[in-house]
Each structure stands twice: as C-alpha cells, then as structure tokens.
N, C-alpha and C positions, 0 to 999 in steps of 0.2 A: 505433384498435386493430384488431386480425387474428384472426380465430380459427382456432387449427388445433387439431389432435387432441389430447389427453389423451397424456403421454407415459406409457409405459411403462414403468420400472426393467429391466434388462438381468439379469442372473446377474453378482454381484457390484455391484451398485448398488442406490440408495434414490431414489424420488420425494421431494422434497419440496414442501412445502406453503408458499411462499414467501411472506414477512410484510413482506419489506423485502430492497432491493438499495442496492447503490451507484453510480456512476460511474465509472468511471478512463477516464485517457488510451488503454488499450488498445480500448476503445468506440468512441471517435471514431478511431481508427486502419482495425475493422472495418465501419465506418459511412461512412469515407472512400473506401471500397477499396483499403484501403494495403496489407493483408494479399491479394488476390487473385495467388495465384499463389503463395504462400506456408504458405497450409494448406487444405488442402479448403473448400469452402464447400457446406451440404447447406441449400439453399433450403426452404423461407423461412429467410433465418438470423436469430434471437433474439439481440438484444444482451446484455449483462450479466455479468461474471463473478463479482462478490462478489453474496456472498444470506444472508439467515438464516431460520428458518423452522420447521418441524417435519416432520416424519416422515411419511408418512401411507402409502406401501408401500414395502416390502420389497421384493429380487429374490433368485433363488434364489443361497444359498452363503452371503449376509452375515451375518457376528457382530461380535457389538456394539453394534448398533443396533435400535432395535424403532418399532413405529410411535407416533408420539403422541413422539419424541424432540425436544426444541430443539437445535438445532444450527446452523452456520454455515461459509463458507468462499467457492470460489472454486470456478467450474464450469472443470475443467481436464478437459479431451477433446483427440486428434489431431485433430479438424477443428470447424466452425465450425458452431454452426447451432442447438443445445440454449443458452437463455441464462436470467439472471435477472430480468429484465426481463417478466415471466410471471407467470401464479398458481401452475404448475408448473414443476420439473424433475427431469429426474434425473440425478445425480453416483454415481458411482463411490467405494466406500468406501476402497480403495486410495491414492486423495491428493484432498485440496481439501476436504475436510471434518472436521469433531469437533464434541463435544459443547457445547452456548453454554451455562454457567452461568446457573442462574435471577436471578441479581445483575443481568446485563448485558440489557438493551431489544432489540429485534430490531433495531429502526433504530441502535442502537452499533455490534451486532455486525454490520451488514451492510456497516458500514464499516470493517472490522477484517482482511477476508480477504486481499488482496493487499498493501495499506498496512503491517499490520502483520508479513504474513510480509518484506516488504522492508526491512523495519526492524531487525527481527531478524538475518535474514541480514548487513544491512550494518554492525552493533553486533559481534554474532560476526568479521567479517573483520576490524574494523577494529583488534581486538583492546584495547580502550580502557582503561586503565590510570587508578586512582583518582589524581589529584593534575595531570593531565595538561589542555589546552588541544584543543578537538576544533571544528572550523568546519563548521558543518551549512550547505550547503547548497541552496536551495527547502526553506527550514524551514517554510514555512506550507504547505506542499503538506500532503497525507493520510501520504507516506512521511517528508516531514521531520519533520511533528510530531512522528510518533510514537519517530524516530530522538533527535530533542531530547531528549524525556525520558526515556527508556532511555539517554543519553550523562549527562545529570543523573546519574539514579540509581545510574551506575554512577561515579560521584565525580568527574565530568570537569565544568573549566571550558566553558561550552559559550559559543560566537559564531557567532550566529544572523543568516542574510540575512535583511532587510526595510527596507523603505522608509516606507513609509506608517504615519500615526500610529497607524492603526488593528492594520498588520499588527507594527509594534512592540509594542503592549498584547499582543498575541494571543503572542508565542511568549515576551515575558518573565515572563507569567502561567505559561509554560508550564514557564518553570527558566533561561530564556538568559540568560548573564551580564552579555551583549555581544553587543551588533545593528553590521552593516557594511551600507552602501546598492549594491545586487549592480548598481544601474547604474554603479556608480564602477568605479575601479580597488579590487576586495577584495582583492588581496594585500595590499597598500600598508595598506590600513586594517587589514587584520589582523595585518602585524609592527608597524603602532603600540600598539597591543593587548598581543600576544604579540612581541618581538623577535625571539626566537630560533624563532620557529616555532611551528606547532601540530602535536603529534603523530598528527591525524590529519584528512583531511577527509571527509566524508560528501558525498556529490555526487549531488543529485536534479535539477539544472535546472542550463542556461544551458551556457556554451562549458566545459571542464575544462581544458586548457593555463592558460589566464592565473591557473590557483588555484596552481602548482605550486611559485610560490615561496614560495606563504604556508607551505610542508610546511618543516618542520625534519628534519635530514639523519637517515634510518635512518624517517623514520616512513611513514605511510599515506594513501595517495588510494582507496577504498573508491566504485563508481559504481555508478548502476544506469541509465547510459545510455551505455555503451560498450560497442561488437561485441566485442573481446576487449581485455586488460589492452597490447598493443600500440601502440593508439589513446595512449597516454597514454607517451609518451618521457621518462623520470623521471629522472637516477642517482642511487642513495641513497633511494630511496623505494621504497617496496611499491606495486605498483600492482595491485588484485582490482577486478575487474566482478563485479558481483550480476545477477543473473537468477533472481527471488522464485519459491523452489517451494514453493508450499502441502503440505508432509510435516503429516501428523495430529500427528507430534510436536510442528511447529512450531508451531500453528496453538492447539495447546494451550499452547505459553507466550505466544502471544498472548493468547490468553483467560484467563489465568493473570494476566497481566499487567494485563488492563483489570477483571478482577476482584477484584483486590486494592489496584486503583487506583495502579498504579507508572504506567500511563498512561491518557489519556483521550483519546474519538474528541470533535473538534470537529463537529457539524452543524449545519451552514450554512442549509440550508431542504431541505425535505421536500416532495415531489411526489406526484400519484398516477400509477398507470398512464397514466392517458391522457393527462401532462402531460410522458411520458419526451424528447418531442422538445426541450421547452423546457428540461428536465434536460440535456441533451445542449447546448443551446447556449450556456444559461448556464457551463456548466462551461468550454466553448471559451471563454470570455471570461475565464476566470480565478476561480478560490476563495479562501476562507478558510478552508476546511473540507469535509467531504463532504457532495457533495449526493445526499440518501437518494430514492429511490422506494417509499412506501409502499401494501401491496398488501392489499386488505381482504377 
C-alpha cells in the first residue's frame, strides 16, 4: 500500500469514510493503461470506482448530506486519480452518490454503484413488457445479475447465459427460466426456447451480432458494450447502447431495489486493502459475483 495525503472535499463535494469497494472491469482497464490518453491521469492514480461508506466532511455549498451519513455510489470525476480503493475519498454530491439504507451492509452496497446503475439503465431501455421472453446476457456478471432479476420482477420470461453447473444454480436461484451455453451457437438455443423470438436482449458480454437473430421482429438489443447503437446492423429491431450514469436518482432505485429485496448483490469473497492486487486478478480471471475490498 501507498500513503498519500488526506483528501480534501472540494465546494460541492463530501469525503467519505470508505467501508467497502468493489471491482469492475473499468479497474483493470485504468490499471492496464487502456484509458491513457483518454482521460487525464493525476498521479498517483487510486483505483476503484464503486464505494460505500460514511460521511465524515462536508465541502462548502452541499445539502443533503451531513457528516456521520451512510451512503454509496460510484466516484465519477473528468479525470483519473481520486479512487475507492482508499480509506478516503471524496465524491461530488452532483452525481455518483446517495443515501445507503441502514437495511443494506456496506459490502452489498459497495457493489451496487455501477452494476446496478447498468442494470437499470438497460431494464428502462429495454422497455420490458410483463408476459414477454428477454435473453440476459453475461448474466452472472455483477450487471447481469442484477438485470436478471429486475427482467423477473418486471413479469418477463427471462433466459439466462451460463454454462457451468455452478453458474446454472447461481442465476436460476436468481428468477432464469432458462439457461443457453454462450459457448454454443445462442441464437439457435434460444429460438428452441422461444421460436418466435425474444422481445428483448440484454447484452453485458461476448460478440452481439451472432445474438441478433434470437430478437423477434420490432423488438430490443439493449448493450452496454457498444461505441454507439451503429455497431449493431439490425432491421426491425431497436438497437440502445447503455453507458451507466450514476444520477442520485438512479442510484436511489437501486438502493430502493436491494432494500426491499427486488434484487440482491452476489459476494463472491471479500479482500482487505492490502489484498486489492489479488482482488484485481482474481477478477481478471472471471466471477460469480462481486469481489468486495473491505476497509477497516
């Protein structure tokens, strides 16, 4: 570990007092240098962008928030270098943050801030209709799960990628009607399924073209790894790219949502600070779940 300064809160920002982060793929993208050239980098850069945590100062201007708050989110900045991977940070009350119900664990919620703003987002575009067929996916990922069961609860047959017997249990526990093996041909498996198609698909992993004929005609391909909805050559089909903004609004029916239990964060194993590198490569290796960094 590194020690550097005590951050500061800005005018319009809050330190927090971080209890617990997450992982994501955007970690090992600014740990790769994939990002260099693409957003500032202010050395030493701090990984991490989901956190949950408490309050512990103020900056001048913010309402809403006081110190001693439990809260959660997603450290969203123009440049690189403030993370959650820290005992500190501080976030801007403007976006990436809200209040974490005392219901919810730090280590749930610190899995909640990007996962489940992407989930949301991609349930909203996908516009998912009760009675309907909806194909998630990388459903075991952190965005699929949570898309899984937000497509459940919102009345949809849901058909779940997984292979392994393990990762079967995991998302029919989770509501999936219907598992497809995503190293096969899934179209194929999926009009054996559904014939006529599924009204929408949710798209967190693997190639999107070869999903295109599982779509029945008028309906949705929903991604959140596509540059723009062009990447995807449709006719007949809706095609929205997601790019998850942590809005306070959102961020609150995500915590909305895991507090009333319409969904749940899977965690996989729990780190501490000084184990984030092993966090980091376990994750490259593949989850079942979010792997937490727990900060004492």
């Amino acid at each position: 570990m590194t020690t550097i300064d005590m951050p500061q809160p800005a005018a319009g920002e809050v330190r927090v007092r971080v209890r617990a982060a997450s992982v994501n793929g955007f970690d090992l993208s600014v740990a790769s240098g994939g990002l260099r050239g693409m957003m500032e980098h202010r050395f030493p850069v701090v990984l991490g962008k989901d956190f949950a945590g408490e309050i512990d100062a103020v900056g001048e201007g913010v309402e809403g928030y006081a110190t001693g708050d439990r809260v959660f989110g997603v450290v969203t900045k123009d440049f690189l270098g403030d993370g959650s991977f820290a005992e500190y940070v501080t976030v801007p009350v403007a976006v990436g943050i809200a209040h974490l119900p005392e219901t919810i664990a730090f280590q749930e919620g610190a899995g909640l801030g990007l996962a489940g703003t992407a989930a949301v987002n991609a349930i909203d575009a996908a516009e998912i209709a009760a009675g309907t067929s909806v194909l998630v996916v990388g459903a075991t990922g952190g965005v699929g799960q949570q898309a899984l069961q937000l497509a459940v609860r919102a009345g949809a047959t849901v058909i779940a990628t997984a292979r392994t017997a393990e990762k079967i249990e995991l998302v029919t526990r989770l509501g999936a009607a219907h598992t497809v093996d995503h190293t096969g041909d899934v179209a194929q498996q999926v009009l054996a399924i559904a014939p006529a198609g599924v009204a929408a698909v949710l798209h967190f992993a693997g190639a999107p073209l070869p999903l295109v004929p599982a779509i029945a005609p008028g309906g949705a391909f929903v991604s959140t790894m596509l540059r723009s909805a062009d990447d995807v050559p449709a006719e007949g089909v809706r095609v929205v790219s997601i790019y998850a903004h942590p809005a306070p609004e959102t961020l609150e029916r995500v915590a909305g949502n895991q507090a009333e239990r319409r969904t749940s964060v899977t965690v996989q194993r729990v780190y501490s600070l000084d184990q984030a590198a092993d966090a980091l490569g376990d994750f490259a290796a593949g989850t079942l779940g979010k792997l937490v960094i727990a900060i004492d």
